[in-house]
C-alpha positions as CSV (number, residue, x, y, z in Angstrom):
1,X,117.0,90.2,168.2
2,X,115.7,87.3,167.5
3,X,117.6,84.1,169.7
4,X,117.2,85.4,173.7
5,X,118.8,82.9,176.4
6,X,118.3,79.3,173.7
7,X,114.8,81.2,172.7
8,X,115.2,80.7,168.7
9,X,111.8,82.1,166.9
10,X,112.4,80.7,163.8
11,X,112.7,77.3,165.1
12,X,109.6,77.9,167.5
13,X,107.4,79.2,164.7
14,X,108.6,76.7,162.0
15,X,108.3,73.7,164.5
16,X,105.2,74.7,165.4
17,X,105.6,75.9,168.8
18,X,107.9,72.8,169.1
19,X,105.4,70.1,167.8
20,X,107.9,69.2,165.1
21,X,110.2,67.9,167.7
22,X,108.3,65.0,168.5
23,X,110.5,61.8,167.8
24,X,107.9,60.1,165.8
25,X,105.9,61.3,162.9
26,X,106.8,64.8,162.8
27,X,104.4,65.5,160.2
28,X,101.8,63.9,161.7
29,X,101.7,65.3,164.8
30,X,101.1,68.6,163.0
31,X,98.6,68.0,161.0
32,X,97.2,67.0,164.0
33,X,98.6,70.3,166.0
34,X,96.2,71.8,162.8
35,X,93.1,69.9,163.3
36,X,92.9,71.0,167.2
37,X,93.5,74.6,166.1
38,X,90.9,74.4,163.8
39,X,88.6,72.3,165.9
40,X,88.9,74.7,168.6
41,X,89.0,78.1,167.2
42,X,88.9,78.2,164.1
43,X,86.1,76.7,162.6
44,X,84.3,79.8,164.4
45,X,86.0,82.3,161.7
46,X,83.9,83.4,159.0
47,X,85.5,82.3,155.7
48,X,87.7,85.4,155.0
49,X,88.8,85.6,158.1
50,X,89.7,82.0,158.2
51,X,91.6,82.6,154.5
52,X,93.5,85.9,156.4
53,X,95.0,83.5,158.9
54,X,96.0,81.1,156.1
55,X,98.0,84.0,154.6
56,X,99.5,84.9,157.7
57,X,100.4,81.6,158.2
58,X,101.6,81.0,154.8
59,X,103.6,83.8,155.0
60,X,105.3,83.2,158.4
61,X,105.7,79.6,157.2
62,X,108.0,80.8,154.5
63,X,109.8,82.9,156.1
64,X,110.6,81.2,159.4
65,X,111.0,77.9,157.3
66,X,113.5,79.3,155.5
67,X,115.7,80.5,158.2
68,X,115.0,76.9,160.2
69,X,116.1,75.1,156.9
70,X,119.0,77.3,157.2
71,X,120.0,76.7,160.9
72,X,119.4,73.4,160.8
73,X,121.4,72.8,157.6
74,X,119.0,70.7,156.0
75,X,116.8,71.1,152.6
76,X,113.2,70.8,154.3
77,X,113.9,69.6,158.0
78,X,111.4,67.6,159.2
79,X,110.8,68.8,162.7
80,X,109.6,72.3,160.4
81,X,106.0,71.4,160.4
82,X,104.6,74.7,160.4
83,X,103.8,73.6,156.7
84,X,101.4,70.5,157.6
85,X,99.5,72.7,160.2
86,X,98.6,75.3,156.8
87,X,97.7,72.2,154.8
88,X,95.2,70.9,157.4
89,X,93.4,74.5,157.5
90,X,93.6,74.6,153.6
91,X,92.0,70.9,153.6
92,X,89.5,72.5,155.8
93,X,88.3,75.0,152.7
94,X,87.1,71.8,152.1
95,X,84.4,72.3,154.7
96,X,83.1,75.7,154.1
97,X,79.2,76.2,154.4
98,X,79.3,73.1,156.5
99,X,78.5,72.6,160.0
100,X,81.2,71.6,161.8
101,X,81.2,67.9,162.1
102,X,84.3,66.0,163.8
103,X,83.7,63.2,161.0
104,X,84.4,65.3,158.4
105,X,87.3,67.1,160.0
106,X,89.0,64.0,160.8
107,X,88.5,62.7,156.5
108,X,90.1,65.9,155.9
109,X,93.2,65.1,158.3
110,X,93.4,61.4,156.6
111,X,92.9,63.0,153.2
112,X,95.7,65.6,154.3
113,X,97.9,63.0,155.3
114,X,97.7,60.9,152.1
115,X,97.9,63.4,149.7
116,X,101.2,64.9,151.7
117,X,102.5,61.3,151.8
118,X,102.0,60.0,148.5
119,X,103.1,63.4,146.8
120,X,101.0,63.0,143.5
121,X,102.3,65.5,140.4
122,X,102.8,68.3,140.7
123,X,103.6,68.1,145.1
124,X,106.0,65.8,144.1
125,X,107.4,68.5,141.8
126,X,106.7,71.1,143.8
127,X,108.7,69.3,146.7
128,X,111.3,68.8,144.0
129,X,112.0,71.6,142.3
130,X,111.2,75.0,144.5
131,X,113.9,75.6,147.4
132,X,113.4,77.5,150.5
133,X,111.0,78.2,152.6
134,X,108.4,79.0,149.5
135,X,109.0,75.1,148.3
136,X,108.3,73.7,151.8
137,X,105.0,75.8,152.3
138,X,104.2,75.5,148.7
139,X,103.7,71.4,148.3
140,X,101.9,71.4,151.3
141,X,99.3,73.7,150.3
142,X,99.0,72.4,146.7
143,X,98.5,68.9,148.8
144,X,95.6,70.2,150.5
145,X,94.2,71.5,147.6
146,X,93.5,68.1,146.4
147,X,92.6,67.0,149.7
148,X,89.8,70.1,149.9
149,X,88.7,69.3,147.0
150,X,88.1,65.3,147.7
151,X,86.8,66.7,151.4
152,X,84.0,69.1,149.3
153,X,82.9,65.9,146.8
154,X,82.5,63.4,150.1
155,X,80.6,66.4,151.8
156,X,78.0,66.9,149.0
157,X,77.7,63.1,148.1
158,X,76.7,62.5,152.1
159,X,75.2,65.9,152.8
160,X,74.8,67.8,149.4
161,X,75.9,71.0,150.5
């Protein structure tokens, strides 16, 4: 069904196709797996086609999260990084009605980062609180919520659109 010869889709879909394997700065790596995504394809989407893949991806995250969490035997595993590559494109909301500007998508990756690091209420909460596969996707996006937000106040103060 789902595991073929060591093939195991929950672990390649929560990892990221594997990014979250990478020995150092799993999270990092993708958020950054996120911003080349986005910087390649899909910054090209129109806005509700870029928000249909975010639910798709939400949606994917929590369930294949939940089954890695469970494989692995650990509450929010950190090679599952399936959940920084959502933030990023939810940071990237951020950017709407923008031109796409390296610059700006490389402030939302740092602003990703630091709101996914320092876990201000309620992420912290969030990360505390809701278990499974919801609660890993779930801090993540309210993360980048903050971070779009602080993306769409640098864009107008430098561009004012």
């Amino acid at each position: 069904m789902e595991k073929r010869k060591g093939f195991n889709l929950p672990l390649f879909i929560s990892t990221f196709f594997y990014a979250g394997f990478f020995p150092y700065a799993p999270g990092t790596v993708g958020s950054i797996a996120g911003f080349i995504i986005y910087a390649v394809l899909l910054r090209l989407l129109n806005p509700y086609e870029y928000m249909i893949i975010c639910l798709f991806v939400f949606i994917a995250g929590v369930y294949y999260s939940s089954k890695a969490e469970k494989l692995m035997g650990v509450k929010d595993p950190s090679p599952v990084v399936i959940d920084e590559v959502l933030g990023y494109f939810v940071t990237m909301m951020g950017g709407f009605w923008t031109p796409f500007s390296i610059p700006y998508a490389l402030v939302g990756l740092g602003l990703f980062r630091l709101f996914d690091i320092l876990k201000p209420f309620p992420v912290r909460y969030i990360d505390k609180k809701i278990a499974g596969g919801f609660g890993i996707m779930l801090d993540d996006v309210v993360a980048a919520i903050f971070s779009a937000i602080i993306l769409r106040l640098i864009i107008i103060l430098i561009v004012g659109i």
